[in-house]
RODO-2510 file (C-alpha; in nm, 4 decimals, decimal comma):
residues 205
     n   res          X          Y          Z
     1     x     0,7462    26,2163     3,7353
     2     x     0,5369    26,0130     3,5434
     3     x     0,5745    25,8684     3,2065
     4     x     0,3431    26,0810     3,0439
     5     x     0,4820    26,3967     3,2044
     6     x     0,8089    26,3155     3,0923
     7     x     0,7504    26,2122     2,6693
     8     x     0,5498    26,5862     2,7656
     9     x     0,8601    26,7014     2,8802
    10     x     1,1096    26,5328     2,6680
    11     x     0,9007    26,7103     2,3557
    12     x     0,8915    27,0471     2,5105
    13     x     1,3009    27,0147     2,5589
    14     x     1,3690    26,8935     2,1569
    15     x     1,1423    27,1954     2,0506
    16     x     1,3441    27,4350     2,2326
    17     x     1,6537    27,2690     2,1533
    18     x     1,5693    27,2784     1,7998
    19     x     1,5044    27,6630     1,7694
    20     x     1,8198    27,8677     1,6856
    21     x     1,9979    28,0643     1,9196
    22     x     2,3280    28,2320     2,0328
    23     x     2,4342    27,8749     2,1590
    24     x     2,3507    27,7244     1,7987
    25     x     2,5208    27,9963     1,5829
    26     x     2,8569    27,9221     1,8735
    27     x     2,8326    27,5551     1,7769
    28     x     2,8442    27,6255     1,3870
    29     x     3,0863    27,8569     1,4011
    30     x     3,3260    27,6431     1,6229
    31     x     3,2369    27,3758     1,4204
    32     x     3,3141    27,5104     1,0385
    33     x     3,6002    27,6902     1,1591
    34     x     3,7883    27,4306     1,4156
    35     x     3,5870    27,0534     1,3382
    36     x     3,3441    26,9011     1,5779
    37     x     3,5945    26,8008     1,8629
    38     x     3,6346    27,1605     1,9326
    39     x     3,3062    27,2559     1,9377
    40     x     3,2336    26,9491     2,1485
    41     x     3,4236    27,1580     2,3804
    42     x     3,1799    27,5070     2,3502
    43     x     2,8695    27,2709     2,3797
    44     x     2,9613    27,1356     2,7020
    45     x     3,0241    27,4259     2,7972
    46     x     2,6650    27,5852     2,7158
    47     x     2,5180    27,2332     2,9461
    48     x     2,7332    27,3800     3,2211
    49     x     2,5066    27,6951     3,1906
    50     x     2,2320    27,5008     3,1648
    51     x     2,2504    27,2931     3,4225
    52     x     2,3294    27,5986     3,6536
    53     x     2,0360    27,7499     3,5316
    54     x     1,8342    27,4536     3,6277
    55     x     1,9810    27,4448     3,9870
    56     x     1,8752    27,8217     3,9983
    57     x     1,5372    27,7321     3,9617
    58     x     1,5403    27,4361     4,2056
    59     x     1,6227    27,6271     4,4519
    60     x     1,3711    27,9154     4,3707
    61     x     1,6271    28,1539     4,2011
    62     x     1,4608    28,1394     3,9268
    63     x     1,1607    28,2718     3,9971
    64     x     1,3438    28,5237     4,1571
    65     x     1,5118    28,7029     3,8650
    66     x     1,1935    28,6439     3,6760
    67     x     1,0284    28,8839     3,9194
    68     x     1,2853    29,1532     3,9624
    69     x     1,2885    29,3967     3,6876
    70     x     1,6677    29,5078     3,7563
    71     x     1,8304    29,1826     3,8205
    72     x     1,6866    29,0345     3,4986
    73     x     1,8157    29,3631     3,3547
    74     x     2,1441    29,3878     3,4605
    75     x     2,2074    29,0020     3,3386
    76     x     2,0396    29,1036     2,9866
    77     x     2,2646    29,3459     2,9661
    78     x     2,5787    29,1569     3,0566
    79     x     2,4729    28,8924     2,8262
    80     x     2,4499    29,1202     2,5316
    81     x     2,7741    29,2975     2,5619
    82     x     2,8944    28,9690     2,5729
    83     x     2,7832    28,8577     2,2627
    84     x     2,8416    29,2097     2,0648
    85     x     3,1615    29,1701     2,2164
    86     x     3,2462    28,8231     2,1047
    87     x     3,0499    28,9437     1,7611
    88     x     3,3603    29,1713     1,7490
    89     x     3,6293    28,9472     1,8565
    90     x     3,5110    28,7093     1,5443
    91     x     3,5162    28,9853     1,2787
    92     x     3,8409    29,0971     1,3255
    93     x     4,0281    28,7263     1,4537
    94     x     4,3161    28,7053     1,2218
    95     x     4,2470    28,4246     0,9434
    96     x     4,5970    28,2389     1,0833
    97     x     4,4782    28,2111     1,3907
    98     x     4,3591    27,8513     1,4433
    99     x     4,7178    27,7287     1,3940
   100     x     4,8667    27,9952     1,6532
   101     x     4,7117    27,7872     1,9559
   102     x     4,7434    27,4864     2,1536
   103     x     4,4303    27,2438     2,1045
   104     x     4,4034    27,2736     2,4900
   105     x     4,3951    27,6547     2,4780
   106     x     4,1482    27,6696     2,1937
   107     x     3,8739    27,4123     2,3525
   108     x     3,9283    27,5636     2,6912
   109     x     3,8378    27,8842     2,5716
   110     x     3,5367    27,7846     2,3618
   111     x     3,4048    27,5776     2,6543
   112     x     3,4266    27,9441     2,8734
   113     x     3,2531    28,1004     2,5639
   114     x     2,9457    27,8360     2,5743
   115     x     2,9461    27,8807     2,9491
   116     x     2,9215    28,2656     2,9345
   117     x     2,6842    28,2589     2,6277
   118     x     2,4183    28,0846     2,7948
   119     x     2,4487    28,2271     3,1384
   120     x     2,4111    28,5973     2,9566
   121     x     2,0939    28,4730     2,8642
   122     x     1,8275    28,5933     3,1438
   123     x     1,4888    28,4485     2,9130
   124     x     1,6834    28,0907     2,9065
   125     x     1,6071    28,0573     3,2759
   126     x     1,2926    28,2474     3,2693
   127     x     1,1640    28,0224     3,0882
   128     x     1,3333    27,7159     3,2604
   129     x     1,1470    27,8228     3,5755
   130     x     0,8037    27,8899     3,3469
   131     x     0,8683    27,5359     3,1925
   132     x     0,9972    27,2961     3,5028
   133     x     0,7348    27,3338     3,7356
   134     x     0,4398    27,2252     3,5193
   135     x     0,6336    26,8708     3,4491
   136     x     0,7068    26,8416     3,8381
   137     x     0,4893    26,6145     4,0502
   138     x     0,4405    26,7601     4,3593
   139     x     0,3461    26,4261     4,5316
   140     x     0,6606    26,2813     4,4206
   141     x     1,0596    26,3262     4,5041
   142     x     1,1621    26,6517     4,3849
   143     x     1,4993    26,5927     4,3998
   144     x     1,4856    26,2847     4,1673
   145     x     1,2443    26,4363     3,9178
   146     x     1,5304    26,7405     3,8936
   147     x     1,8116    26,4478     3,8223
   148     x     1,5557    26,3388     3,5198
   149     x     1,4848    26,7108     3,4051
   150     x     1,8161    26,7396     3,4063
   151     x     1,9417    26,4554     3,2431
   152     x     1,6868    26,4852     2,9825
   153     x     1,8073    26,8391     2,8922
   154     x     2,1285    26,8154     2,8911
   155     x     2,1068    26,4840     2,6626
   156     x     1,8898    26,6545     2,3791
   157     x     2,0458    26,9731     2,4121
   158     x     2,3845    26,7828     2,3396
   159     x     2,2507    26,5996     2,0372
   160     x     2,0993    26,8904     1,9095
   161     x     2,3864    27,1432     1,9284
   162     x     2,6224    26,8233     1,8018
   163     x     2,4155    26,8105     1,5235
   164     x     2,4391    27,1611     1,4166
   165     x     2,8009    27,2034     1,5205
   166     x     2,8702    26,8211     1,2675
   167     x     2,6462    26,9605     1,0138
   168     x     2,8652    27,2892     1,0105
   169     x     3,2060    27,0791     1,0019
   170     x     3,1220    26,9410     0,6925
   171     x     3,1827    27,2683     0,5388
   172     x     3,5009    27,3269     0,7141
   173     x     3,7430    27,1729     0,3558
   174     x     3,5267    27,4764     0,1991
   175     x     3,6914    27,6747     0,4797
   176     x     4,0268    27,6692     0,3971
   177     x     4,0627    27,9724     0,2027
   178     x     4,1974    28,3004     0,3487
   179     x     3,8887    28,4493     0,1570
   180     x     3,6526    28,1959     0,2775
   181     x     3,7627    28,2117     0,6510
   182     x     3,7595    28,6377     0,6555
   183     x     3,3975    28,5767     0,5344
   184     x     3,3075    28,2976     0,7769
   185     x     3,4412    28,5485     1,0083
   186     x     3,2333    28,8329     0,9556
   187     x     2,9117    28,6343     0,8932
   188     x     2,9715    28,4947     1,2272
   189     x     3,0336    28,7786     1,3747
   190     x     2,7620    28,9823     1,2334
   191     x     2,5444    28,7187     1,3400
   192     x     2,6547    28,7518     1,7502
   193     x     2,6600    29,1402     1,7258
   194     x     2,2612    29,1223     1,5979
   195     x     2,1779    28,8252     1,8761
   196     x     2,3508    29,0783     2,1550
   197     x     2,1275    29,3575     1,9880
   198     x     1,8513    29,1582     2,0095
   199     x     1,9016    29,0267     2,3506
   200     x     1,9234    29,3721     2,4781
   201     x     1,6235    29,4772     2,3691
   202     x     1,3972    29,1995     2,4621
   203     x     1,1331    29,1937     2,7541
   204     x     1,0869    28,9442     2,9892
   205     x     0,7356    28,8132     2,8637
***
């Protein structure tokens, strides 16, 4: 990959990382409610995703569920009950609750939530496999222009999400409330039960 093709790229990447999205809202919400080092935890979690959606494509996968009208279907629809469901799970968590667990328990389950909100999300790698290909150089390694894609989106995606998820912690001392969680807890929440909506009625173009 050239240089051009990758400051191409590496724009491309920041744009998309910069629009809003289920993995976004995740990294606010982890990062008002719990501070940034535990929604560290959800955003490495959605570059797990990521990168497995990228290895999906690399090996053609991509493509594949771009084509097929019930695969891409059947993960749309995962990935939205997923997020209705976690929409849910955020209304009614108790307001206590971020004493009641271990720090271990908490960021392992918020990295499992940023893993499974990505991977619910059938355009993401649609659009990966749309994307990819025009920055690849077919007269070049593929392997090692894959390791560079990859790196490259996994480093802005991390800065981006880190900056939403910092920006969100420093509203977390206006948090503290029992009144100001149980609405940070239905905002939230409404806000993943309207993305699952969404998600399951959108169309592969």
């Amino acid at each position: 990959m050239s240089l051009h093709l990758w400051f191409g790229f590496l724009a491309a990447t920041l744009v998309v990382a910069l629009s809003p999205g289920p993995g976004a809202v995740l990294s606010m919400s982890v990062g008002m409610r719990h501070g940034y080092r535990h929604a560290l935890a959800a955003i490495l979690g959605l570059q797990t995703a990521l990168l497995l959606q990228l290895a999906l494509v690399a090996i053609g996968l991509g493509a594949l569920l771009a084509a097929s009208e019930s695969a891409f279907l059947a993960v749309k629809l995962a990935g939205a009950a997923y997020l209705v469901w976690l929409g849910i799970q955020k209304w009614r968590e108790p307001v206590g609750k971020s004493g009641e667990s271990a720090e271990g328990e908490l960021k392992s389950g918020f990295y499992r939530q940023g893993i499974l909100v990505n991977l619910g999300n059938p355009k993401a790698i649609v659009f990966i496999a749309a994307l990819v290909p025009q920055f690849i150089d077919p007269a070049a390694p593929r392997a090692l222009q894959f390791l560079v894609i990859a790196a490259t989106m996994f480093s802005i995606d991390v800065a981006v999400m880190s900056g939403y998820a910092l920006l969100a912690s420093r509203f977390r001392g206006a948090v503290r409330s029992r009144r100001a969680v149980l609405l940070q807890n239905r905002v939230f929440g409404g806000i993943f039960i309207s993305a699952g909506c969404i998600l399951a009625g959108a169309s592969r173009h």
